[in-house]
C-alpha positions as a Markdown table, in Angstrom:
| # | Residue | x | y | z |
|---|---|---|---|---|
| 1 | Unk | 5.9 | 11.3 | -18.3 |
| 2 | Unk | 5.3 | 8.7 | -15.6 |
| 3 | Unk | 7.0 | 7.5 | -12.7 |
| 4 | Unk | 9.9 | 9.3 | -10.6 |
| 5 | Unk | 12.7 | 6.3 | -11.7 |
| 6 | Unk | 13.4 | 5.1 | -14.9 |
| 7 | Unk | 17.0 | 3.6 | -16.1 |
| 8 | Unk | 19.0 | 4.5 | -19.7 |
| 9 | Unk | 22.1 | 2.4 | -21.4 |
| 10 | Unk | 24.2 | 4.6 | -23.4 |
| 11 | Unk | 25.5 | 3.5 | -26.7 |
| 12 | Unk | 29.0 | 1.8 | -25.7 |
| 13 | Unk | 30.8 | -0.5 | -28.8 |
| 14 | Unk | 33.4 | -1.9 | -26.6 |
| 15 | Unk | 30.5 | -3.3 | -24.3 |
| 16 | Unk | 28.1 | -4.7 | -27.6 |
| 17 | Unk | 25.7 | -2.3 | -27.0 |
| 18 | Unk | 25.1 | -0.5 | -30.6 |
| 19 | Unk | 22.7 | 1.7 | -29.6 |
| 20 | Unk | 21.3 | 3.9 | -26.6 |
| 21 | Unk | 18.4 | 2.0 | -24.8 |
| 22 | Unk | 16.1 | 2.8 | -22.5 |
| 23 | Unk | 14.3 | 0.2 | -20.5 |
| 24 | Unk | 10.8 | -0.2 | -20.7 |
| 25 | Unk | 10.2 | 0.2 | -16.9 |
| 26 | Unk | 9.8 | 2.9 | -14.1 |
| 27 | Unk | 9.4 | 2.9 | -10.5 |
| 28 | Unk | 7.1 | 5.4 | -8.7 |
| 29 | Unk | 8.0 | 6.4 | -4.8 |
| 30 | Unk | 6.2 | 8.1 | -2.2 |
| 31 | Unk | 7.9 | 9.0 | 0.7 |
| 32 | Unk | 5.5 | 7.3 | 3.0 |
| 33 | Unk | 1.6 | 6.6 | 3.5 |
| 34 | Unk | 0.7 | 9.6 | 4.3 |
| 35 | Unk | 2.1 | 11.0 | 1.0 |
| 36 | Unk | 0.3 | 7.5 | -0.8 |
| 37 | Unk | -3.2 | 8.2 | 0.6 |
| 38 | Unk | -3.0 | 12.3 | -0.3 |
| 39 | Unk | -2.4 | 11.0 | -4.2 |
| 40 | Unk | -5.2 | 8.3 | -3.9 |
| 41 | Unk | -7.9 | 10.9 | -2.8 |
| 42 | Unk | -6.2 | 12.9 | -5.8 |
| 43 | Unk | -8.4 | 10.3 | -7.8 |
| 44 | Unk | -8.2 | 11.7 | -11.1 |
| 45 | Unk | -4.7 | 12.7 | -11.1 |
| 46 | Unk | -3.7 | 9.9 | -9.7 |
| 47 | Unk | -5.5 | 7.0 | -12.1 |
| 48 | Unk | -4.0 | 9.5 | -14.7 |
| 49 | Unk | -0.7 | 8.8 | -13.8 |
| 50 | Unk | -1.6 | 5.2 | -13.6 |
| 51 | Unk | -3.1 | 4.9 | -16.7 |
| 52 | Unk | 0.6 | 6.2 | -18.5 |
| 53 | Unk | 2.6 | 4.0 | -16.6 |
| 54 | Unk | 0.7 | 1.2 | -17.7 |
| 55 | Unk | 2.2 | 1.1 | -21.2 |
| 56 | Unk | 5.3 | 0.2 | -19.1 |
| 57 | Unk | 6.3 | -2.6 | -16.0 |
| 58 | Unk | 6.1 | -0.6 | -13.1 |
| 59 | Unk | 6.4 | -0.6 | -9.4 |
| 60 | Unk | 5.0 | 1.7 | -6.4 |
| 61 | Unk | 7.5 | 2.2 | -4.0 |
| 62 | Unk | 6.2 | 3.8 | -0.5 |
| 63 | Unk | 9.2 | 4.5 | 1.6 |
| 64 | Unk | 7.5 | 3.0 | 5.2 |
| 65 | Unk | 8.1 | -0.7 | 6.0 |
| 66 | Unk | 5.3 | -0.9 | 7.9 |
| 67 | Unk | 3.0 | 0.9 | 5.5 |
| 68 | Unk | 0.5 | -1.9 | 4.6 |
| 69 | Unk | -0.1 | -2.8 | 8.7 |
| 70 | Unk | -0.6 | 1.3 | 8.7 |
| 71 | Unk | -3.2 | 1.5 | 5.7 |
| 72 | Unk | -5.2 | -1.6 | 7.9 |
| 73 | Unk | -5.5 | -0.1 | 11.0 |
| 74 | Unk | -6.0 | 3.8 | 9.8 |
| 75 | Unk | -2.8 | 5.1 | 11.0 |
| 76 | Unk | -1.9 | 8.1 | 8.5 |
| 77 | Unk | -3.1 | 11.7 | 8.8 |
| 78 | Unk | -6.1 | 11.6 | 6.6 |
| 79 | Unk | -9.6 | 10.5 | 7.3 |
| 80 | Unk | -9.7 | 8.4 | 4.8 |
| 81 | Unk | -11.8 | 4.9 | 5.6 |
| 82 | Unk | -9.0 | 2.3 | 5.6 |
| 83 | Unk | -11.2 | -0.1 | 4.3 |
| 84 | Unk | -11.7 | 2.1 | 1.2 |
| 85 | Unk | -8.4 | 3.4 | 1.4 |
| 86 | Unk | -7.2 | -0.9 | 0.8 |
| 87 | Unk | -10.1 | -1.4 | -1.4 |
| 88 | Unk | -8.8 | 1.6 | -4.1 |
| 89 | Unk | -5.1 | 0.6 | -4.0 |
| 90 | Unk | -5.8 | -2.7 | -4.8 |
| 91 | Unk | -8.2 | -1.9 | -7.1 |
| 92 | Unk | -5.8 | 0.2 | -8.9 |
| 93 | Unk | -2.8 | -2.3 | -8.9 |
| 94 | Unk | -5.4 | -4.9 | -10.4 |
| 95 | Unk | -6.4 | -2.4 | -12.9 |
| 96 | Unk | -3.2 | -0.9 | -13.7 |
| 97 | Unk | -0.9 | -4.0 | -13.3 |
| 98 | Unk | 1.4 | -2.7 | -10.8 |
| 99 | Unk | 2.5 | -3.8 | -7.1 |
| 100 | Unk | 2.8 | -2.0 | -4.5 |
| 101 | Unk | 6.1 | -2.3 | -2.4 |
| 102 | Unk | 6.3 | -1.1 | 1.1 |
| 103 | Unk | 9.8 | -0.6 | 2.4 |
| 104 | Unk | 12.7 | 1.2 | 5.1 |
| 105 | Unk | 13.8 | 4.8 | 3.4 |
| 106 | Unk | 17.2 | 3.2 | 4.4 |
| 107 | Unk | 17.0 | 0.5 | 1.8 |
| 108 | Unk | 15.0 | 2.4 | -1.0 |
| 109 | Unk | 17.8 | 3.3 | -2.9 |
| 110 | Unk | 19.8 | -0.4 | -2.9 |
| 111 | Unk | 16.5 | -1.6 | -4.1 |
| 112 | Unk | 15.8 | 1.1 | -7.1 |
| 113 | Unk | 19.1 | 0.2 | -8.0 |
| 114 | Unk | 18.7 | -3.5 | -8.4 |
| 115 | Unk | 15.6 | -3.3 | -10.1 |
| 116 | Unk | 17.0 | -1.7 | -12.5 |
| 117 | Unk | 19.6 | -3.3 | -12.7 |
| 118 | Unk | 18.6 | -6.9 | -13.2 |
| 119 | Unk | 16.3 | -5.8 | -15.7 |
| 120 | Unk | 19.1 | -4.0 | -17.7 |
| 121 | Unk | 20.7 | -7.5 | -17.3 |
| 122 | Unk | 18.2 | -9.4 | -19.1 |
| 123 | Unk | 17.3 | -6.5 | -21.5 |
| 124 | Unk | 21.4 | -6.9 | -22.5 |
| 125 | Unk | 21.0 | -10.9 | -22.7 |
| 126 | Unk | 18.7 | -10.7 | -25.6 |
């Protein structure tokens, strides 16, 4: 299993949905850089992850607004080199089709909720 968000639609007649469905999508969140750069050094386990959510649109959510500015100028616990630190995450997103979103733990959950639920929206319109 992949990804730490994923959305369902129960079976529901009066609606017109005749069966259960589950959206071909899932969101992964880390709870800030520091967190983002300890599963990048994780290579392997990492990529492996990675490599299963690619079956399936996904998003990396890291839970710190100004977590891109911090990844440039090195300001997380590790040593990592933030120029290889930059150079791996986008490497991956290229690889892996996926994008990285960088946003307030405030508004995480108002924005997990609306990914989902636009795409339920035009899962249901077809």
């Amino acid at each position: 299993m992949f990804g730490d968000y994923s959305a369902f639609i129960p079976k529901n007649n009066e609606f017109g949905i005749p069966r259960d469905l589950h959206l071909n999508a899932c969101l992964e969140r880390k709870n800030g850089v520091d967190e983002l750069v300890e599963s990048i050094k994780d290579r392997t386990r990492f990529e492996n992850e990675l490599i299963r959510g690619s079956r399936h649109p996904f998003v990396l959510l890291v839970e710190d607004l100004e977590g891109y500015q911090k990844i440039l100028n090195g300001n997380y616990r590790s040593r990592y080199d933030p120029k290889a630190l930059l150079g791996s995450l986008k490497t991956f997103e290229a690889r892996y089709n996926f994008s990285t979103v960088f946003i307030s733990p405030v508004t995480s959950g108002n924005y997990i909720y609306h990914h989902f639920l636009y795409r339920a929206r035009e899962l249901l319109k077809n």
